[in-house]
C-alpha positions in Angstrom: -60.9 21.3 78.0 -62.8 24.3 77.1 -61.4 27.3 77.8 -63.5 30.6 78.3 -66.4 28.4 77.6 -65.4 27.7 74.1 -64.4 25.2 72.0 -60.8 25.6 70.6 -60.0 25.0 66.9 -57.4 24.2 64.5 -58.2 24.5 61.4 -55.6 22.7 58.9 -55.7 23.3 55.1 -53.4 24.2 52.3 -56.0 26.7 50.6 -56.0 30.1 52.2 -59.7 30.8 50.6 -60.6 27.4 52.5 -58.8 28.4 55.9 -60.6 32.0 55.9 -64.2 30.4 54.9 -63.9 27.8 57.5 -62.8 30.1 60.2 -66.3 32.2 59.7 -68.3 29.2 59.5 -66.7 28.1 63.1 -66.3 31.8 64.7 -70.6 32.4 63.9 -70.9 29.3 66.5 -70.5 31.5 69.6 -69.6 28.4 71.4 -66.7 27.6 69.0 -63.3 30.0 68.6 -60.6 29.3 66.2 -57.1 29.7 68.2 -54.7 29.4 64.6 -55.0 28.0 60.9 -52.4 26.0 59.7 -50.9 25.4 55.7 -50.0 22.0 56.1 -49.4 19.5 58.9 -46.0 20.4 59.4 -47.2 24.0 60.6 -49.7 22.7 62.3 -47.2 20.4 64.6 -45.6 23.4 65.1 -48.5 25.4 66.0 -50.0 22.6 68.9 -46.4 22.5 70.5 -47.7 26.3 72.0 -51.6 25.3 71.9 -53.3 22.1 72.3 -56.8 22.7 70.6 -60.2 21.0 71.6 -60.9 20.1 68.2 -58.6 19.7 64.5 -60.6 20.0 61.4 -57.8 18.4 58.3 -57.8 18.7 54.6 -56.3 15.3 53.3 -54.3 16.5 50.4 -51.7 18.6 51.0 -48.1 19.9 50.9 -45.0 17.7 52.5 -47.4 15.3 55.3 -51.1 14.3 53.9 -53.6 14.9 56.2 -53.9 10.9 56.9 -50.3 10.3 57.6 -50.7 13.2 60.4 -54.2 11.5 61.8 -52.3 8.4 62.4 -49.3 10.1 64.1 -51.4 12.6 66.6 -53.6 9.7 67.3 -51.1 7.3 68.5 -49.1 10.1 70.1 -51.4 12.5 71.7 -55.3 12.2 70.4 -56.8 15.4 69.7 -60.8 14.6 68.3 -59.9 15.6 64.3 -62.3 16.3 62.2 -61.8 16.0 58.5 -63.1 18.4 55.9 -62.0 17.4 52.5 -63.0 17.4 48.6 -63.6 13.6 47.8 -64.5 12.3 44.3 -66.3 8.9 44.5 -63.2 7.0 43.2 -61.3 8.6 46.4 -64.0 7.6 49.2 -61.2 4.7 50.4 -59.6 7.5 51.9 -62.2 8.5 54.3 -62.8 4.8 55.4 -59.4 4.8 56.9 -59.7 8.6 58.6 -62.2 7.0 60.3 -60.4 3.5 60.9 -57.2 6.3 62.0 -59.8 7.8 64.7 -61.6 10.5 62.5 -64.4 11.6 63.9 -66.5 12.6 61.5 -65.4 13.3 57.8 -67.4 16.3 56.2 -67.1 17.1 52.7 -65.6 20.6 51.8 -68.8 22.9 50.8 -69.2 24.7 47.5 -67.5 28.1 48.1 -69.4 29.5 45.1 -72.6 28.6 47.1 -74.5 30.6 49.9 -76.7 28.0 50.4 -73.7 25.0 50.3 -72.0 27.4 52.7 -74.7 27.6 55.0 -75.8 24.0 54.5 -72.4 22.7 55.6 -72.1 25.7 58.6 -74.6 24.0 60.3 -73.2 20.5 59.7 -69.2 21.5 60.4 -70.4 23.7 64.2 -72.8 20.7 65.3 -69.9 18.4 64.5 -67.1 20.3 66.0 -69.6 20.6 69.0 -70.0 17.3 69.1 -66.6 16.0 68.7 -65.2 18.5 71.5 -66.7 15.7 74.4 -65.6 13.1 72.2 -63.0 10.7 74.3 -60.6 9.8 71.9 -58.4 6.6 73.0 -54.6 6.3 72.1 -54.1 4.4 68.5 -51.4 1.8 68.5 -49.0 3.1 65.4 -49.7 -0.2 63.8 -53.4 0.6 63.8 -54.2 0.0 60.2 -56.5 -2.8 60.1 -54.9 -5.4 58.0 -56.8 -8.5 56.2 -55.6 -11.6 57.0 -55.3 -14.5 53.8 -58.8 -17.0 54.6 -58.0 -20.2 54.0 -61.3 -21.5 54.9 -63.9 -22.3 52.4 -65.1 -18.8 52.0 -62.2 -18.4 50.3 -63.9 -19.9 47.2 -67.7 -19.9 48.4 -69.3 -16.4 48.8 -70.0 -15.6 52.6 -73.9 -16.2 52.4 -75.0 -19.5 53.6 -75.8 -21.5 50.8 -79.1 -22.7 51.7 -81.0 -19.6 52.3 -82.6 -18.7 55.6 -85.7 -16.6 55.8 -85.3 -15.1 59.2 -88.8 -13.5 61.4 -89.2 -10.0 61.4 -88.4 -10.1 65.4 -84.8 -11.4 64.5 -84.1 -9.0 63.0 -81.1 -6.8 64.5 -81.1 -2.7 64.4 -78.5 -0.7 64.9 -78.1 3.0 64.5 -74.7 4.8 64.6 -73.9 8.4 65.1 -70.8 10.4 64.7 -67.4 8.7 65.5 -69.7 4.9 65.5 -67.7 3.7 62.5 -65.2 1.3 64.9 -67.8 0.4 67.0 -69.8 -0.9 64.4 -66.9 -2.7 62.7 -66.0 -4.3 66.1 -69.5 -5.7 66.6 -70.1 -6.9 62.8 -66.3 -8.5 62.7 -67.5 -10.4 65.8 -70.5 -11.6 64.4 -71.1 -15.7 63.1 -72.4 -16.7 59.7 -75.3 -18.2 61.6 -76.4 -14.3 63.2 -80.0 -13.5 62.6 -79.7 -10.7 59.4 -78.9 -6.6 60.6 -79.6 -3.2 59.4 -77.6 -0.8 60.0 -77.8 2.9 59.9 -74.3 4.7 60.1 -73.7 8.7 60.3 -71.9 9.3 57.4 -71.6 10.7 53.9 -73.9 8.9 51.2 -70.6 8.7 48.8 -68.8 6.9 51.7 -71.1 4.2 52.4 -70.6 1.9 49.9 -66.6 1.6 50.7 -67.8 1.3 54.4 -69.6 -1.6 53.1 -66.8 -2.9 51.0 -64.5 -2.7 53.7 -66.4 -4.2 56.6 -67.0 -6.9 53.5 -63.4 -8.0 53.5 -62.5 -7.8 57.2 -66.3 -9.7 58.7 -67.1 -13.1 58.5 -70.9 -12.4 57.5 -71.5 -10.4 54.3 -71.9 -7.1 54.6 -73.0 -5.1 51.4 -74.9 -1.4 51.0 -78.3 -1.6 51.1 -80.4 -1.3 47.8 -84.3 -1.5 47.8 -85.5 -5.2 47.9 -82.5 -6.8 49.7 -83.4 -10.0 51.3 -82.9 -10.1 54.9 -80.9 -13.5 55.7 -78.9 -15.0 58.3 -75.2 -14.0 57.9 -75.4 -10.6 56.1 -75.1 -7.3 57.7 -77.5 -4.2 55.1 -75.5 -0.6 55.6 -78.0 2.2 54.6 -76.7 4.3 52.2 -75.8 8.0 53.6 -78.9 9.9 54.3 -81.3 7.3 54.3 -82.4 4.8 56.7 -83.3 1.2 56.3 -86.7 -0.6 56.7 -87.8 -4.4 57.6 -90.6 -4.5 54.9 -93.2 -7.7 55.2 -93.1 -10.9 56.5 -91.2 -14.1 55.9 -90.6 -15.3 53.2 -90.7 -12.0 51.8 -88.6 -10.0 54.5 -87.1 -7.1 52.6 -85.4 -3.8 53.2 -86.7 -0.5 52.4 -84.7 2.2 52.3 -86.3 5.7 52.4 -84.9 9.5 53.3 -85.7 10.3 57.0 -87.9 13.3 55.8 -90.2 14.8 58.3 -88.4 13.5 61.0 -86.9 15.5 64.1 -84.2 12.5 64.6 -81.4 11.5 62.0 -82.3 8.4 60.1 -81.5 6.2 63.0 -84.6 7.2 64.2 -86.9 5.7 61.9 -84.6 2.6 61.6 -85.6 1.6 65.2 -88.7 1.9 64.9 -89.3 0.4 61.7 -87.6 -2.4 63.3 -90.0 -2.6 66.1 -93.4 -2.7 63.9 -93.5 1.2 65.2 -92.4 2.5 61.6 
């Protein structure tokens, strides 16, 4: 997969500034070599029918294909781990839930060109990520991979999803999960499985603090338990699923009846927030 002991790269983007800046962040990894740049996803296809890359890194807006219309072609034709770097306003954060429902790896946000310390800031997060993803095993999406909500007609049509006599569950029920790069799927296949009568979970997802909250809204409509973004002083019940929001993690905090979640910035810590979300869950935190 790696050739010459380095990780191949494609970096697609319709900004030439943005192609040139991300090509020096990548080439000052000495592990990490960028084999073309691409304007637009049309190029690109062009470009991987000579060169099959380790690694894609995709803008979402651009010229005649949008970067998520091309995610969901390679990756139910011939997965490449894509990584996408992309300018998202809040209002747009939908759009990085499904990358990652499409087989994203990891979505980055584009750094502040203007900005040394943004540029360095994100060099560090775009190498370890393009690192990362190059072991990645990507499976084969099916074209009709877009996760679609079925119509309930059960009663949570009309009754919200927690129970409606409120169970105060022990510390020790608790369940903690902590997921890293690429762990979106996995964690929406687990919580979609999950009954209304589950003991109450925290959950600590690698991703972008602006993107958490449509994470949450998402796994929301397609789970049978709630699932909502975790805010300081949420209850932890039966049947509902607390997402951290990006860069924080999320604390059990007393004892029944006052089980509640903290959520607190892993600073100090070697780990990422996941860290101190097990073992806060295990009376260790």
């Amino acid at each position: 997969m790696i050739k010459d002991n380095k990780i191949k790269v494609l970096i697609i983007d319709d900004s030439a500034v943005v192609r040139q800046a991300l090509t020096r962040i990548l080439e000052s990894d000495p592990m990490i070599s960028v084999i073309g740049t691409a304007a637009d996803p049309i190029f690109a296809t062009q470009r991987l029918v000579k060169e099959t890359p380790d690694v894609i890194t995709l803008d979402i807006e651009m010229p005649r294909m949008d970067g998520l219309t091309f995610l969901k072609r390679i990756m139910s034709q011939h997965p490449i781990p894509t990584i996408i770097i992309s300018s998202f306003a809040p209002k747009d954060s939908h759009m990085a839930i499904r990358a990652y429902e499409y087989g994203a790896v990891d979505v980055i946000l584009k750094p502040d060109l203007s900005s040394p310390q943004s540029i360095e800031e994100a060099r560090a997060k775009i190498c370890e990520t393009v690192r990362t993803a190059s072991v990645a095993k990507i499976a084969r999406k099916a074209t009709s991979s877009e996760v679609t909500i079925e119509p309930k007609l059960t009663a949570d049509v009309i009754l919200p999803k927690m129970l409606t006599t409120t169970t105060w569950i022990k510390s020790d029920q608790v369940i903690a999960i902590g997921a890293s790069t690429g762990g979106t799927e996995a964690v929406r296949i687990l919580l979609e499985a999950m009954p209304v009568t589950c003991p109450g979970i925290l959950v600590v997802q690698h991703m972008p603090e602006i993107f958490t909250r449509s994470f949450s809204d998402r796994l929301n409509q397609l789970c049978k338990i709630e699932v909502k973004e975790a805010q300081n002083g949420d209850i932890l019940v039966k049947g509902r699923a607390l997402i951290a929001p990006g860069n924080s993690s999320g604390r059990p905090s007393g004892k029944p009846p006052q089980a509640l979640c903290r959520c607190s910035l892993p600073v100090g810590c070697p780990g990422p927030g996941s860290y101190l979300h097990w073992c806060s869950a295990n009376g260790n935190g």
